[in-house]
N, C-alpha and C positions, 0 to 999 in steps of 0.2 A: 749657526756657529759650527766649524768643524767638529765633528765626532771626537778626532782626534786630540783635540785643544780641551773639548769638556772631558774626556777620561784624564788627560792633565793635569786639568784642574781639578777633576775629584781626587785624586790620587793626592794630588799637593795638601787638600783639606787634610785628608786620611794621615798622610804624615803627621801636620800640625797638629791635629788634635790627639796622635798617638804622642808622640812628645810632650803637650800639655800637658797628657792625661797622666804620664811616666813622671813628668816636673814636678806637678803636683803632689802626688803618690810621695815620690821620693823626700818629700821635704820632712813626711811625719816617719819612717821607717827608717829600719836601719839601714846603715852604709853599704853599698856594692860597687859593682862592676858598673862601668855607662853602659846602659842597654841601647840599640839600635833602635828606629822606632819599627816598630810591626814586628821586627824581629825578635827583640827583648836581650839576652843574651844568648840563645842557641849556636851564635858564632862561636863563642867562648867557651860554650861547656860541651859541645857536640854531642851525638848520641850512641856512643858505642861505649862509656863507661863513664856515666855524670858523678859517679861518687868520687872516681880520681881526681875531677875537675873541681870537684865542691871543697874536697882535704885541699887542694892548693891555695882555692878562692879563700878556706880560712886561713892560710898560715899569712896572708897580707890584711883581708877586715877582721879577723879576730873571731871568737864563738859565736858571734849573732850575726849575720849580712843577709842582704838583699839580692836576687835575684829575679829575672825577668824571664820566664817561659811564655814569647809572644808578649801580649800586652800584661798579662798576669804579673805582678808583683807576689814573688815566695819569699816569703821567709826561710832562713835554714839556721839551724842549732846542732853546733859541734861540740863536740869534749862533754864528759860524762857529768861533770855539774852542770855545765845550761840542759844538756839533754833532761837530765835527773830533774832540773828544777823545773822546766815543763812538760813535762809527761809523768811528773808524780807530784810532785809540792802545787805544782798549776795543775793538776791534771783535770778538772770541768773544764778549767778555761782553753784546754788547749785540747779538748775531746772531739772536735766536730771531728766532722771528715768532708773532706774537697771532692765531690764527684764531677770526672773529667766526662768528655760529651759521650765517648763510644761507651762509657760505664753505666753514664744517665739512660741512655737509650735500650743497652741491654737488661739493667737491674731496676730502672724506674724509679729508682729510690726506696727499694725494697730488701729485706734481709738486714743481715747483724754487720758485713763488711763496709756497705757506702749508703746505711741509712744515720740518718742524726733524729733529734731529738727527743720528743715523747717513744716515736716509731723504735727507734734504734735500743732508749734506755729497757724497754717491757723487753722488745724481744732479746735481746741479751742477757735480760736478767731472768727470762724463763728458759732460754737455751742453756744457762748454766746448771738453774735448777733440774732442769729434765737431765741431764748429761747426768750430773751428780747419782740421781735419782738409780737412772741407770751403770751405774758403776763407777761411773770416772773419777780415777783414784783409789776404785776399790777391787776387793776380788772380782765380781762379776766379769768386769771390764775385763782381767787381766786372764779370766779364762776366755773369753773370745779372744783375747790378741793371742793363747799361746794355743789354740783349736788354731789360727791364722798359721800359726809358727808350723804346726807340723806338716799342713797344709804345702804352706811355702819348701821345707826339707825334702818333703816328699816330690815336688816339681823340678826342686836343684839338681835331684840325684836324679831323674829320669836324663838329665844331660848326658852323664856317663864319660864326665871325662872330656866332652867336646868345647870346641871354643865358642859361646853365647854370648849377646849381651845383652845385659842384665836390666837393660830398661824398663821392660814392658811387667816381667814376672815382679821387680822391685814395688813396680806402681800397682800393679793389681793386687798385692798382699795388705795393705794400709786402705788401699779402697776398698777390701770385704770387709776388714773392721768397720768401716766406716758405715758400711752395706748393712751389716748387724746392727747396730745401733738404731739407722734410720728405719729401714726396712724388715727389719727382724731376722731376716736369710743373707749369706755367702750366698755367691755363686762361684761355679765352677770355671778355671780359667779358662778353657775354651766354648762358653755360651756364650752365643755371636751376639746376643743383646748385649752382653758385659763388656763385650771384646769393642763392640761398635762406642758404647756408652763412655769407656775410659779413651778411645780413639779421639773424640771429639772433644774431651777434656782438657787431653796432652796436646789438642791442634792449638784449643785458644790460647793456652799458655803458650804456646812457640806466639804466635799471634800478639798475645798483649805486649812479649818482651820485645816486638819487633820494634825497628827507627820508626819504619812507616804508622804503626799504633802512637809512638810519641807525637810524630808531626800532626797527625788527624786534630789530635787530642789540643796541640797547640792551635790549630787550625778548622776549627771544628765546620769550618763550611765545607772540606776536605769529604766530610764521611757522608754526604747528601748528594755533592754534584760527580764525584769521582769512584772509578773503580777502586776498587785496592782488595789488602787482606781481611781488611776492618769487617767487609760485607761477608767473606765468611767464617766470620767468631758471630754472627750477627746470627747466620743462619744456622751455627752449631748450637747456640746457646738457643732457639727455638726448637732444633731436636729434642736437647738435653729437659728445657721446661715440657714438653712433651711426654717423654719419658716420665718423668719425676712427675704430670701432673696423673698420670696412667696410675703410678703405683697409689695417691691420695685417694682416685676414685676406687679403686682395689680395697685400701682401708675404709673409706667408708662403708662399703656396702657389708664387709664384715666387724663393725667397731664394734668393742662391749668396753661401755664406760667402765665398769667395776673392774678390768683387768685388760688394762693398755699394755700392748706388744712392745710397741718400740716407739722412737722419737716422733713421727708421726701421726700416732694413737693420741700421745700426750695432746700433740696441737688442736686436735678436731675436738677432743674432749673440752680443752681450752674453748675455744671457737659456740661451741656448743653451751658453754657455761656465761657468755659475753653476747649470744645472740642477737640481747635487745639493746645493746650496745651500741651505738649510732658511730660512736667514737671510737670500737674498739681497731686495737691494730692487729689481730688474731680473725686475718683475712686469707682466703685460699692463695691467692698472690701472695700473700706476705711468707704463706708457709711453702711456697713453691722453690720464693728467693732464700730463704733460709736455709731449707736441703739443700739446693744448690750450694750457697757459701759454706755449710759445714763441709760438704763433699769437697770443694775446691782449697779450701784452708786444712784440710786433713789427708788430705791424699798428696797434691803436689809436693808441698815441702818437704811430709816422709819420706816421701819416694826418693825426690832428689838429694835430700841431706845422706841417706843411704847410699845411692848412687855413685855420690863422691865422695864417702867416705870409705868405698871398698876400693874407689882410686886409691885413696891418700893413700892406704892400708898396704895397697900393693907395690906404692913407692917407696913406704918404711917396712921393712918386710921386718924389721925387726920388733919393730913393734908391735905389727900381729901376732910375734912367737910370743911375747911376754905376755899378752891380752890371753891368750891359750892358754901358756901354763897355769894364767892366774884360773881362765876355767876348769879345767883338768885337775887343779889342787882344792876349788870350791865347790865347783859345781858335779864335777864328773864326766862320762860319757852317758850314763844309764837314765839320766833323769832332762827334765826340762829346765832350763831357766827357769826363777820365777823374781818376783819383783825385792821379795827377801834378801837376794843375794848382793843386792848391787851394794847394802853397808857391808859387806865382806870383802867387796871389788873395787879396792879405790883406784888399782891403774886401769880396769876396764873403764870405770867410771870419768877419770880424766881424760882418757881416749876420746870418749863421748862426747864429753865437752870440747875436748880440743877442737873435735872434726865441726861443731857444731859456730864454735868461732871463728875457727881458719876460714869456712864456706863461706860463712856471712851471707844466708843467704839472698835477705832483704836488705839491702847496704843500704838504704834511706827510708826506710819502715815506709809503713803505708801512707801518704801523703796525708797531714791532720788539718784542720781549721780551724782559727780560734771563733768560742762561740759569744764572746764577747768583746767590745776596746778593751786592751791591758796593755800596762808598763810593762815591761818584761826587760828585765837592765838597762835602765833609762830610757828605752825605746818605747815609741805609741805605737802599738800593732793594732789595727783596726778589725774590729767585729769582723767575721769570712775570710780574712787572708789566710791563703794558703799556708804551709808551715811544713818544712820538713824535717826530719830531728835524724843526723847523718848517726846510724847504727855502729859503720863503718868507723868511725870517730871515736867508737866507746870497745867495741869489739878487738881494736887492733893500736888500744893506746899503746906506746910506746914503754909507760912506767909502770903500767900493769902488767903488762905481757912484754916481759922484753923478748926481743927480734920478731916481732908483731906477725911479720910475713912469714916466718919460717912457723912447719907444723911441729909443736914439740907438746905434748900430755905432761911436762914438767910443766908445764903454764897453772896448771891444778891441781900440781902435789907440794907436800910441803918436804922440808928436809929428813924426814922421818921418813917418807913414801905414802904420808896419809891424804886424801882427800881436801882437795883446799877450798872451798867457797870462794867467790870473786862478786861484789856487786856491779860488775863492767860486765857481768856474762848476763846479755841484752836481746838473745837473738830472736825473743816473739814477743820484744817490745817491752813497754813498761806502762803502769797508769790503767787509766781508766779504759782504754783499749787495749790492754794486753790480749796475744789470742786467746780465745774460746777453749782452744786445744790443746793449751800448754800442756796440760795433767796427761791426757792421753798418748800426745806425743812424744813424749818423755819414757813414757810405757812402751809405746812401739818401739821404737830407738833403743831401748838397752836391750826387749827381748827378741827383739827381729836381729839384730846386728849380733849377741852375745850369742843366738842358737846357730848362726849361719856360721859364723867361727868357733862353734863348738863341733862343728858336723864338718865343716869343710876351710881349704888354706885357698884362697882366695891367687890364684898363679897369673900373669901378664903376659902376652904373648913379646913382651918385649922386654931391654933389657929394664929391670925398677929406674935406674939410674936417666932412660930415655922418656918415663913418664910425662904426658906436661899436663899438672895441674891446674894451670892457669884456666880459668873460667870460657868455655867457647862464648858465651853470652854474658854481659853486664852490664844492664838497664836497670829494669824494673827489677827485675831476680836474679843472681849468679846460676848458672847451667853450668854442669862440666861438657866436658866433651866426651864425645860418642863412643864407645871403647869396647871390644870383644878380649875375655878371659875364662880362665877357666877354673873351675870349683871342683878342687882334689880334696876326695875322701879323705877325714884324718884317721 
């Protein structure tokens, strides 16, 4: 038979049985879009900003629909009830996590971000405890982050006035935090191990948010037969376990159970105590992808929630003056921040929040799975389907936050000027997966942002008014755009 005729006919199969498989699917889940076959809907939602596609796809099927990435059936859950009622009132049942092919390959199904079950419940319930252990939320914690801060001041002012941007020194100040905790030591911003180590960090994240990472991910015979970007987050992420496995054999050769250093210490001591453990998941792998994930969940998003928030800052200039005066009337010049002040700071405080909403950084959280069949508003959602809960849907409600898209810190005061709490303020998720890092970053965020605007006014080389906000990236993560300014003495 021609060559020709049989890739026909197999192809013809492949149709039909994508379409079966789509018919089928569709009869027990919720309403959507027609997906294509093979395609799913990626016509529909493109990849250059699926959260704006998903807000429209609900304003016609409503808070619950269906969607097709490829042959995948997702779910997606909008508006802050269905969100809220699966990721907190459902929250076991909607706890998994969906690991996409380049993630399986890179993380193996190891660590706190794309491991589930037994694996996933220990280690995030002893990443908590260790964190805790070690300060998070308490003093300890907030004298490394403000040793971080003078650290950071003292880098700002070596500019002298010149035009910088503030990428790299943003992202290196949240990674020595992070540095301390795992590792026990800062480093200095110019040691080419640290400068290399944050290099390869900052590559995958351009890498993960890229189209080309979506398509693999839909397409996963893509990341085997073909070139792309995919193969090098593949061989960063083998640097990076490299590294991180260097510093473990470091720890072990100097461990003393009776007085653990840092997060590291805690694991091996772990490891050490579960040895005859056949079953245990306090494996050198497991503690490899775990530094990894703390380091990538606690460095990225500070850095970059930072990052555009000295945008926003420089496009409301006025807002900065009044975030100042509130420092200069609480805080002072002479002293440091400290985490005390912030019930004294309610418009710095709403700032924070604001910039923390407006960014949105994660507009579709981190893709979830459910770990059982459930109804979920008259719908049968099958055991492993995908699930994603639109962030962007609760962050930028329209009757919570009215003019959603405009940046206003009135979104978090009340008519008095005092501090407003919102249960729609969603931005490291909700439930049984909420980040790790909440507590921490929360910490960074008011004394990294509150000291750099205590010391310096943050100036545009352009006019505030020509600023664009708008996100250069909007996939996986919001990114701003690349931007040199300058940091004047106050």
């Amino acid at each position: 038979m021609d060559p020709v005729v049989v890739l026909g006919l197999c192809l013809s199969c492949l149709l039909l049985l994508s379409h079966w498989k789509q018919s089928s699917e569709k009869r027990r889940l919720p309403p959507g879009p027609t997906p294509f076959p093979i395609l799913g809907n990626i016509v529909q939602l493109g990849f250059k900003d699926i959260s704006k596609s998903l807000t429209i796809l609900s304003e016609v099927y409503g808070p619950v629909f269906t969607v097709y990435l490829g042959t995948r059936p997702t779910v997606v859950i909008c508006g802050y009830d269905a969100v809220k009622e699966a990721l907190v009132d459902l929250g076991e049942e909607f706890s998994g996590r969906i690991v996409f092919p380049l993630t399986a390959k890179v993380k193996k199904g190891f660590g706190i971000i794309f491991s589930n079950g037994k694996r996933w419940k220990e280690t995030r319930r002893f990443s908590l405890m260790t964190l805790r252990n070690f300060g998070m939320g308490k003093k300890s914690i907030e004298e490394r982050i403000q040793e971080e801060v003078s650290c950071l001041v003292g880098e700002l002012r070596k500019t002298s006035g010149s035009p910088c941007d503030p990428t790299f020194i943003l992202g290196a100040a949240p990674c020595n935090v992070i540095c301390s905790v795992i590792f026990q030591n800062r480093f200095d911003y110019r040691d080419p191990n640290f400068l290399a180590f944050i290099d390869k960090f900052n590559e995958s994240a351009k890498i993960l948010n890229s189209p080309w990472v979506q398509v693999c991910n839909t397409f996963p015979i893509l990341l085997d037969w073909f070139p792309g970007s995919h193969r090098k987050m593949i061989s960063n992420s083998t640097y990076v376990e490299n590294y991180v496995l260097e510093k473990i054999k470091e720890h072990q050769e100097t461990l003393d159970i009776t007085n653990p250093r840092d997060f590291i210490d805690c694991f091996l001591i772990k490891m050490e105590q579960e040895k005859h453990n056949q079953q245990s998941e306090f494996t050198t792998e497991n503690l490899m992808a775990t530094v990894i994930d703390v380091f990538a969940a606690g460095t990225e998003t500070v850095s970059t929630t930072l990052r555009y928030g000295l945008l926003l800052l420089m496009k409301h200039p006025e807002v900065t003056a009044k975030v100042q005066e509130e420092i200069e009337r609480v805080i002072g010049r002479h002293r440091s921040p400290c985490m005390q002040d912030r019930s004294r700071m309610p418009y710095t405080d709403a700032v924070i929040h604001e910039i923390q909403r407006y960014v949105n950084l994660v507009p579709n959280n981190v893709p979830r799975a459910t770990t059982c069949n459930i109804t979920f508003r008259s719908y049968l959602i099958p055991k492993g389907t995908a699930v994603l809960t639109s962030l962007t849907s609760v962050l930028h409600d329209d009757k919570e936050f009215p003019n959603p898209d405009r940046f206003d810190p009135g979104h978090f005061l009340d008519a008095s000027g005092n501090f407003k709490k919102s249960d729609y303020f969603m931005p490291f998720s909700a439930g049984k997966r909420v980040c790790v890092g909440e507590a921490l970053a929360r910490m960074e965020l008011f004394l990294f942002l509150t000291a750099i605007l205590q010391n310096f006014t943050p100036k545009p080389l352009v006019d505030p008014k020509d600023i664009d906000t708008t996100p250069l990236v909007s996939r996986f993560g919001r990114v701003p755009r690349l931007y040199q300014h300058i940091f004047v003495p106050v």
